[in-house]
N, C-alpha and C positions, 0 to 999 in steps of 0.2 A: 504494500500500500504506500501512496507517496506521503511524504511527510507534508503536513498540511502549512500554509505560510502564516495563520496568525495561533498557532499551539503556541508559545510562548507568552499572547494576554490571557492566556485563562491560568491563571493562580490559585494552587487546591489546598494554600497554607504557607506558613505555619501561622495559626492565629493561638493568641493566647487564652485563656480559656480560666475562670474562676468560679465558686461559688460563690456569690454575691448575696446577702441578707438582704432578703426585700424582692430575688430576681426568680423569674420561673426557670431551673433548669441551668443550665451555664451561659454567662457571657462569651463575650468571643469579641476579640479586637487585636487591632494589630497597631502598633504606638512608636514603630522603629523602620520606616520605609522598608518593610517586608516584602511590598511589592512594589519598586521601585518607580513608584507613582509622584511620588511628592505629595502623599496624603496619608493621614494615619485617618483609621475606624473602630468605631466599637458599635457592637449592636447588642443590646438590655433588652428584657424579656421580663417585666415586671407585673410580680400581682400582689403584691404586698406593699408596706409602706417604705418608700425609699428617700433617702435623704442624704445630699451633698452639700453642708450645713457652712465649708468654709471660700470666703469672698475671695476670688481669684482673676487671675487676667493672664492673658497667652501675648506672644509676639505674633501669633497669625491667626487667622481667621477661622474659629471656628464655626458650626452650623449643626444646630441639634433640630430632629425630627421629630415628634410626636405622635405616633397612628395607634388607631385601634387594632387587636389582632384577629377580628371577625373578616378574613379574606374575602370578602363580599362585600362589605363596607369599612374600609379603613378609616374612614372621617368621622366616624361614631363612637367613642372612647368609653361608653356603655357607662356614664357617670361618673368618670373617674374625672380627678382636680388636680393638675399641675401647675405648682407656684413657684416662678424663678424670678430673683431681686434682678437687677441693671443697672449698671452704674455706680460711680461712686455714691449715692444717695442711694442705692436699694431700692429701686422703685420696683414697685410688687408687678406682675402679670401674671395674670389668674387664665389660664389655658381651660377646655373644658371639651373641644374638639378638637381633632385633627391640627395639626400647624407646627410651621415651622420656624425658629428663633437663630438670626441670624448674630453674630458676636464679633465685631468687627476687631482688629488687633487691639489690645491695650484697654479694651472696655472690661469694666470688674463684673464677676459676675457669680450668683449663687448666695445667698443658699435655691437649692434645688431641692423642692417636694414634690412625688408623685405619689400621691393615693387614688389606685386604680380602684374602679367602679368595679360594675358585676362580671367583666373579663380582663387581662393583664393586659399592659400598655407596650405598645413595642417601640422603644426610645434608643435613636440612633445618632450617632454623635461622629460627626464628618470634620477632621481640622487640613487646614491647607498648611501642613509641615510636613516633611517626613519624619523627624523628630519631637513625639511628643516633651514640651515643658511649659512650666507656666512658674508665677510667683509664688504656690503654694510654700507649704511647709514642707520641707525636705524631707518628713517622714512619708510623708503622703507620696512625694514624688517618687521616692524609690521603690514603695509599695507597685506604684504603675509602671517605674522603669524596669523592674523584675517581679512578673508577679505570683505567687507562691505558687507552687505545683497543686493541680487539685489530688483531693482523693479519691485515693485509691476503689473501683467500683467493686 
């Protein structure tokens, strides 16, 4: 069979992968230009109360998602309430369907609440680096620079 000329943009890993308090199932992201895109991802699977409680800023551009998980209706968040601050002032936005929150370099941002409704929230978080960093606290960041092995199944 010939070798096909775009097999090398299909990428089947390595994404990183954690139990998450709050997530349904394992996260999965990738925070180290793994795929040599100039983008790191992570995609959350939330059906519990999740919380990213400390005020941060990146040098690039980040872009989080917000969708439902009912594959038939993604813009229906089946009651679920996502609250994330903006700015040096914490200005509150109250999410409640579908949308997207754009974070422009150097904008603060978080805390980050997601209290999913009667089905879990699938939150995806797109940054235009290929190294994940931001101003957090260095414990935090090392945590995402290496993140612990899951367990064992």
């Amino acid at each position: 069979m010939a070798t096909k000329k775009y097999w090398r943009n299909v990428i089947k890993g390595p994404f990183f992968k954690d139990l998450e308090p709050g997530m349904a199932g394992t996260s999965i992201w990738a925070h180290h230009n793994e795929y040599k895109s100039g983008n790191t991802l992570g995609y959350h699977c939330v059906n519990s109360l999740y919380q990213a409680l400390e005020p941060h800023s990146h040098p690039f551009h980040e872009t989080f998602a917000f969708l439902g998980s009912d594959p038939m209706n993604v813009s229906d968040l089946h009651g679920a309430e996502i609250k994330i601050s903006l700015g040096e002032e914490k200005e509150e936005q109250i999410i409640t369907s579908a949308a997207v929150v754009t974070i422009p370099p150097g904008l603060m941002h978080c805390p980050l609440i997601i209290k999913p409704g009667k089905t879990p929230v699938i939150f995806l978080e797109i940054s235009s680096t290929g190294e994940y960093s931001s101003n957090m606290d260095e414990k935090i960041l090392e945590m995402l620079r290496n993140p612990p092995e899951p367990p064992a199944e």
